[in-house]
N, C-alpha and C positions, 0 to 999 in steps of 0.2 A: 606315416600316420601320426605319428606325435609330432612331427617339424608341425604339424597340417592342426592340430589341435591346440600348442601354441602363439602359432599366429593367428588363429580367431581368438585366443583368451587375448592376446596382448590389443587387438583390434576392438574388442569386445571393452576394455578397459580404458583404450581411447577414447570411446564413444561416454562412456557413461561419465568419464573426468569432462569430458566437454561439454556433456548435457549439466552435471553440475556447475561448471563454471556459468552456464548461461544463466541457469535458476538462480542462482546467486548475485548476479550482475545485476538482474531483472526486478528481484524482492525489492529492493529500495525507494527503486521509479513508484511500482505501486505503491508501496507503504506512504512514499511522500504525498502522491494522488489522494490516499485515502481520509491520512490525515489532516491534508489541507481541506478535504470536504468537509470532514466532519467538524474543522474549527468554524468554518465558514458557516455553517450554519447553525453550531452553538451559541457563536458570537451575532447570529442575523436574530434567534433566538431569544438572547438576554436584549439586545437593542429593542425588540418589540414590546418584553414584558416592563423595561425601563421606561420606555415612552407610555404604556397601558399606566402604567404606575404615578406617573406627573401630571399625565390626565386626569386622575383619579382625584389627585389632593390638589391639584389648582380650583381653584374658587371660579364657578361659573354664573354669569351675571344672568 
């Protein structure tokens, strides 16, 4: 009864070391994903209001 309760605890411990390793492997891929969007459209962002902005003070005939 205890051999039988150990090997689920140790199996049980396998499992979740592994599910952690995956989480941890995983965060970065999205983090990279996330962050490239969110530059990607900061940066499409300041391009618009730069371009709005030399429109604005160029002199129109």
């Amino acid at each position: 009864m205890e051999n039988e309760k150990d090997l689920e605890i140790q199996e049980l411990k396998k499992r979740i070391a592994f599910l952690e390793n995956q989480v941890q492997s995983n965060n970065p891929q999205s983090s990279n994903i996330l962050r490239f969007g969110i530059t990607f459209i900061l940066v499409f962002v300041v391009l618009l209001v730069l371009f709005g902005v030399f429109q604005f003070i160029t002199p129109t005939n």
